[in-house]
Structures are given as C-alpha cells and as structure tokens.
MOPAC internal coordinates of N, CA, C and O (Angstrom, degrees):
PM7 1SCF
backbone

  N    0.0000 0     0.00 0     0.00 0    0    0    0
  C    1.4451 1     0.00 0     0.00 0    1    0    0
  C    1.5250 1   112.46 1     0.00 0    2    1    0
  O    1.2310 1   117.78 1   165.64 1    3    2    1
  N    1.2559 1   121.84 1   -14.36 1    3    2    1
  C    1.3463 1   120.60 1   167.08 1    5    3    2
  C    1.4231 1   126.59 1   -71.40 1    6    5    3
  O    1.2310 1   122.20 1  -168.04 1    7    6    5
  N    1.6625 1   113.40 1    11.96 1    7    6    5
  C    1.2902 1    98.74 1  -166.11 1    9    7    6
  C    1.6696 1    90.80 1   -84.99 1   10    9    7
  O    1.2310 1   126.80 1   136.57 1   11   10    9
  N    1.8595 1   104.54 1   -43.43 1   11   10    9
  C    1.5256 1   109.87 1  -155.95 1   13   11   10
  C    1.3318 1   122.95 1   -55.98 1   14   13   11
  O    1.2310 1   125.66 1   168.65 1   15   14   13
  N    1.2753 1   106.74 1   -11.35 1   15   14   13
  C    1.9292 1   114.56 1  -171.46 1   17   15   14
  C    2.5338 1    90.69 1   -83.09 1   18   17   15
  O    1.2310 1   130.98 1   124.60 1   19   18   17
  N    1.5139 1    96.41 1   -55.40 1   19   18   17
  C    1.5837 1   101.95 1   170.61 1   21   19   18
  C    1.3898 1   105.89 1   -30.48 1   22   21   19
  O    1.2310 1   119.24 1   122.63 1   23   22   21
  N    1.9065 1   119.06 1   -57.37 1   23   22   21
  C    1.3008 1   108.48 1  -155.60 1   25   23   22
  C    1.5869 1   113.53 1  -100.61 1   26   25   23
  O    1.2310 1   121.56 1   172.13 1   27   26   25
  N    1.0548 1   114.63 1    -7.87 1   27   26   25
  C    1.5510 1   119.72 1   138.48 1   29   27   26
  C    1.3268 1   139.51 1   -28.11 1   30   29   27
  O    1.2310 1   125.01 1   114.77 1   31   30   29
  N    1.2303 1   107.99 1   -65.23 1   31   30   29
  C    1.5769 1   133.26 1   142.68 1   33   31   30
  C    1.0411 1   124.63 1   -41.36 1   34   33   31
  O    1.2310 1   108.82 1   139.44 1   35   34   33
  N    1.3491 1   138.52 1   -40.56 1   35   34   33
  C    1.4350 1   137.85 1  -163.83 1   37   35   34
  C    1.8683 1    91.57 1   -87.10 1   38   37   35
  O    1.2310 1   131.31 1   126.85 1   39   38   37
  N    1.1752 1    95.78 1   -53.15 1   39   38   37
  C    1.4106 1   114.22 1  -176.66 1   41   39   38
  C    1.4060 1   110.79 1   -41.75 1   42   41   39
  O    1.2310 1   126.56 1   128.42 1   43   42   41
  N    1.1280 1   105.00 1   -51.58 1   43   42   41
  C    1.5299 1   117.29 1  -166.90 1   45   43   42
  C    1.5803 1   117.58 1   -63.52 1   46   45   43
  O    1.2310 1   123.91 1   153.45 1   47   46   45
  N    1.6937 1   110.10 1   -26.55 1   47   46   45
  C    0.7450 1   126.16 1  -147.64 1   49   47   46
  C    1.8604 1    89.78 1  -101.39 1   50   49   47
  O    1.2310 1   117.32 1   127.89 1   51   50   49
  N    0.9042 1   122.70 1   -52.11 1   51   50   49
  C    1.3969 1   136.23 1   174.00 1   53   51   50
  C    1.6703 1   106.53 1   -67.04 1   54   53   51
  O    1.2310 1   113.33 1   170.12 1   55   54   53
  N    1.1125 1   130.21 1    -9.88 1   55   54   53
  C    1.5297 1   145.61 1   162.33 1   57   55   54
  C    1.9265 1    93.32 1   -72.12 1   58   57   55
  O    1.2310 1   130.12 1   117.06 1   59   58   57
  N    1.1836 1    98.08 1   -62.94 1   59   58   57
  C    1.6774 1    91.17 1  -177.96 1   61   59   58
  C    1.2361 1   133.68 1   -77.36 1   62   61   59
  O    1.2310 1   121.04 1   177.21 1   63   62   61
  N    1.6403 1   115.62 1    -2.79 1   63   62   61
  C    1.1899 1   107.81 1  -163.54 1   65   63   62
  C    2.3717 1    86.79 1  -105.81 1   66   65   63
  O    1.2310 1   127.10 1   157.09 1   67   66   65
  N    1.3331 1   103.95 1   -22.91 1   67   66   65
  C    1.4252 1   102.31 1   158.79 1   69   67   66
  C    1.1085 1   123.67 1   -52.11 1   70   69   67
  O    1.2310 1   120.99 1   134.06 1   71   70   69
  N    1.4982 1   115.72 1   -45.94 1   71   70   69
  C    1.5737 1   110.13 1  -168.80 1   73   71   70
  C    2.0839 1   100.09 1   -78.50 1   74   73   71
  O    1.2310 1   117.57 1   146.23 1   75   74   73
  N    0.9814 1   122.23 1   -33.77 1   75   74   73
  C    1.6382 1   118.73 1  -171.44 1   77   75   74
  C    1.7768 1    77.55 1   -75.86 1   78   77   75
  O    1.2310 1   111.23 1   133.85 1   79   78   77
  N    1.1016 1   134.11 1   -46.15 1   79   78   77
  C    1.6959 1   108.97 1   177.94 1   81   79   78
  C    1.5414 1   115.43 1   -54.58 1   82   81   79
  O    1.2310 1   127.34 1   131.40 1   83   82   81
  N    1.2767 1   103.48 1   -48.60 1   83   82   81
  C    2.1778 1   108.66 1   178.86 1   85   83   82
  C    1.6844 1    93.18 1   -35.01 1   86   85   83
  O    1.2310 1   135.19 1    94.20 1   87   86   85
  N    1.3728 1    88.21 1   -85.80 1   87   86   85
  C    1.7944 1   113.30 1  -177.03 1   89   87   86
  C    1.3392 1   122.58 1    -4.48 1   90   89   87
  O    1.2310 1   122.59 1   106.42 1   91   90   89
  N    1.5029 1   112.64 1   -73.58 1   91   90   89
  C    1.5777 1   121.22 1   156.83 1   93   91   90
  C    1.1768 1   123.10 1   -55.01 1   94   93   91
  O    1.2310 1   115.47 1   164.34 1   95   94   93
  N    1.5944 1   126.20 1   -15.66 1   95   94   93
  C    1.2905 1   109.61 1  -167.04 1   97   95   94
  C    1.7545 1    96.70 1   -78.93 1   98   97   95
  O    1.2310 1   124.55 1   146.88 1   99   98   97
  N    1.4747 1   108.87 1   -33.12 1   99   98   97
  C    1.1931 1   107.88 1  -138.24 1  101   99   98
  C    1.7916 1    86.16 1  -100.05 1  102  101   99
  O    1.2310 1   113.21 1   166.79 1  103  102  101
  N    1.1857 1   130.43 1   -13.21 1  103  102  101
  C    1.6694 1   130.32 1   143.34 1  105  103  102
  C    1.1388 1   125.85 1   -46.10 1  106  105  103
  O    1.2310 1   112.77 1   147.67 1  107  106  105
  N    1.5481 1   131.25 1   -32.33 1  107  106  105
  C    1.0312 1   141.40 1  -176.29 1  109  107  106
  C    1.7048 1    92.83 1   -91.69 1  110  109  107
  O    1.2310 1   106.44 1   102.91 1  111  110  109
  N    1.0561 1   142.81 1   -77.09 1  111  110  109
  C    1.1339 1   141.41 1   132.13 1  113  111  110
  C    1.8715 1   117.33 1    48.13 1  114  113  111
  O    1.2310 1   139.78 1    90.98 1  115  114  113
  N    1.5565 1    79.23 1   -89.02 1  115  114  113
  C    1.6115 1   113.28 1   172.94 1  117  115  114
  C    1.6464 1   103.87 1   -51.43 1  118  117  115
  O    1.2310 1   123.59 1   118.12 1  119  118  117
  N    1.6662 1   110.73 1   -61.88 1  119  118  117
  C    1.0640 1    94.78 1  -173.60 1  121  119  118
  C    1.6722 1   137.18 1   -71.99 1  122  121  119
  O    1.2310 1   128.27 1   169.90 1  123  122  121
  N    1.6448 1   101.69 1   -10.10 1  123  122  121
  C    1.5089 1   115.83 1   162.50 1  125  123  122
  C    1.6220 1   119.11 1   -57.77 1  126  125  123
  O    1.2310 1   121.31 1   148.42 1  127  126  125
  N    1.4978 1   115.10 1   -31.58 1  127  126  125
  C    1.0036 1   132.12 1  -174.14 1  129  127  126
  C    1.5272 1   118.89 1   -74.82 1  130  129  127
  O    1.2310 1   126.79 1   135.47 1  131  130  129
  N    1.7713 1   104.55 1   -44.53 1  131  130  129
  C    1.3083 1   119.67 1   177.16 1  133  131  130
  C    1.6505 1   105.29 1   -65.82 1  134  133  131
  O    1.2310 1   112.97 1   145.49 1  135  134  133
  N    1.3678 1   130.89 1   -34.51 1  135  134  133
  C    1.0074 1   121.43 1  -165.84 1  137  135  134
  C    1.8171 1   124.56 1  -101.98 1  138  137  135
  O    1.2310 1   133.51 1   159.44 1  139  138  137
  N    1.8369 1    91.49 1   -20.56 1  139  138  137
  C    1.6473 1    86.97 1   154.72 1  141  139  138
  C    1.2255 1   124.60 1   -83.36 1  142  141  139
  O    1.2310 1   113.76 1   167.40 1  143  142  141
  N    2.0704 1   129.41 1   -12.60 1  143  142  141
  C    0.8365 1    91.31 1   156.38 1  145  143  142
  C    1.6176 1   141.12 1   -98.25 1  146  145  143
  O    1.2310 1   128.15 1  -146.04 1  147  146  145
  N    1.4476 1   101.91 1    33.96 1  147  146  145
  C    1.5873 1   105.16 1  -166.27 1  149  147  146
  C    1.4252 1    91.41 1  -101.40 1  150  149  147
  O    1.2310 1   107.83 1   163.86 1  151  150  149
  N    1.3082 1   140.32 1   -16.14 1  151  150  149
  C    1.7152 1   151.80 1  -177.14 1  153  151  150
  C    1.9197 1   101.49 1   -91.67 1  154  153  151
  O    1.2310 1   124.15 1   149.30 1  155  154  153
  N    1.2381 1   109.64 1   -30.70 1  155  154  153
  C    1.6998 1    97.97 1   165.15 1  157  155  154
  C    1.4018 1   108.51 1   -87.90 1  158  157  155
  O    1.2310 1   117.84 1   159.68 1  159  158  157
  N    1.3516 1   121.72 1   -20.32 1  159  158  157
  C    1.4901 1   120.44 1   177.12 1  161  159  158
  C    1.7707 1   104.88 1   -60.41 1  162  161  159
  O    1.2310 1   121.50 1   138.88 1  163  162  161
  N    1.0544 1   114.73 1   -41.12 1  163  162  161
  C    1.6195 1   146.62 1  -168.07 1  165  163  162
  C    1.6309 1    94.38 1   -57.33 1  166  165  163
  O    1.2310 1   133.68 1    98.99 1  167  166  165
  N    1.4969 1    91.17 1   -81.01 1  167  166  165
  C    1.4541 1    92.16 1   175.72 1  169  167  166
  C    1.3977 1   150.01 1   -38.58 1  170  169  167
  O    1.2310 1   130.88 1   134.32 1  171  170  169
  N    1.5170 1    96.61 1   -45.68 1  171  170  169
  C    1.5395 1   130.49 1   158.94 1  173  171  170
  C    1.2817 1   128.34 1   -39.57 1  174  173  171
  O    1.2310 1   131.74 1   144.10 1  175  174  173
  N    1.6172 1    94.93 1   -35.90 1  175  174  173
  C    1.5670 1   112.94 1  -163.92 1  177  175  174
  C    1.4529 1    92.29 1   -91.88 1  178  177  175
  O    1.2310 1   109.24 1   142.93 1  179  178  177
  N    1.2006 1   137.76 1   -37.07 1  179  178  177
  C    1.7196 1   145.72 1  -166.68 1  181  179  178
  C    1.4356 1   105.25 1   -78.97 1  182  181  179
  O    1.2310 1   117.42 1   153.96 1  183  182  181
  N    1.4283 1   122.52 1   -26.04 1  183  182  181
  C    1.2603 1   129.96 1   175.87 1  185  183  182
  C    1.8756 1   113.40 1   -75.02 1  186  185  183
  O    1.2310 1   120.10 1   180.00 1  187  186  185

C-alpha cells in the first residue's frame, strides 16, 4: 500500500508540470496572434 500515496505524487507532479506547459503554449500562441493581427492592421492601413 505504500506504493499509491508514491504514485500520487509522481502523478501530481507531472499533472503540474503539463498545465505550466498548456499555459505557455497558449501565451506564445496569443502572442502570434497579437502580432499577425497588428501586421494585417499595417497592411490594411498602406492599402
């Protein structure tokens, strides 16, 4: 019975280090987003 409290933990731990991976992905994400659309704004405006 000592394993399940170990794999709890391990678990838990790899539960959190996914979500700070989600997190950034989707910041980086955001910021792809923020900046193509500030370069069609750009464009738009030259047209």
């Amino acid at each position: 019975m000592r394993i399940t409290p170990i794999l709890a933990v391990i678990f838990s731990g790899l539960m959190l280090t996914a979500c700070e991976t989600v997190e950034g992905a989707g910041q980086d994400i955001s910021a792809a987003g923020s900046a193509l659309s500030e370069e069609s704004r750009d464009v738009q405006s030259d047209l």
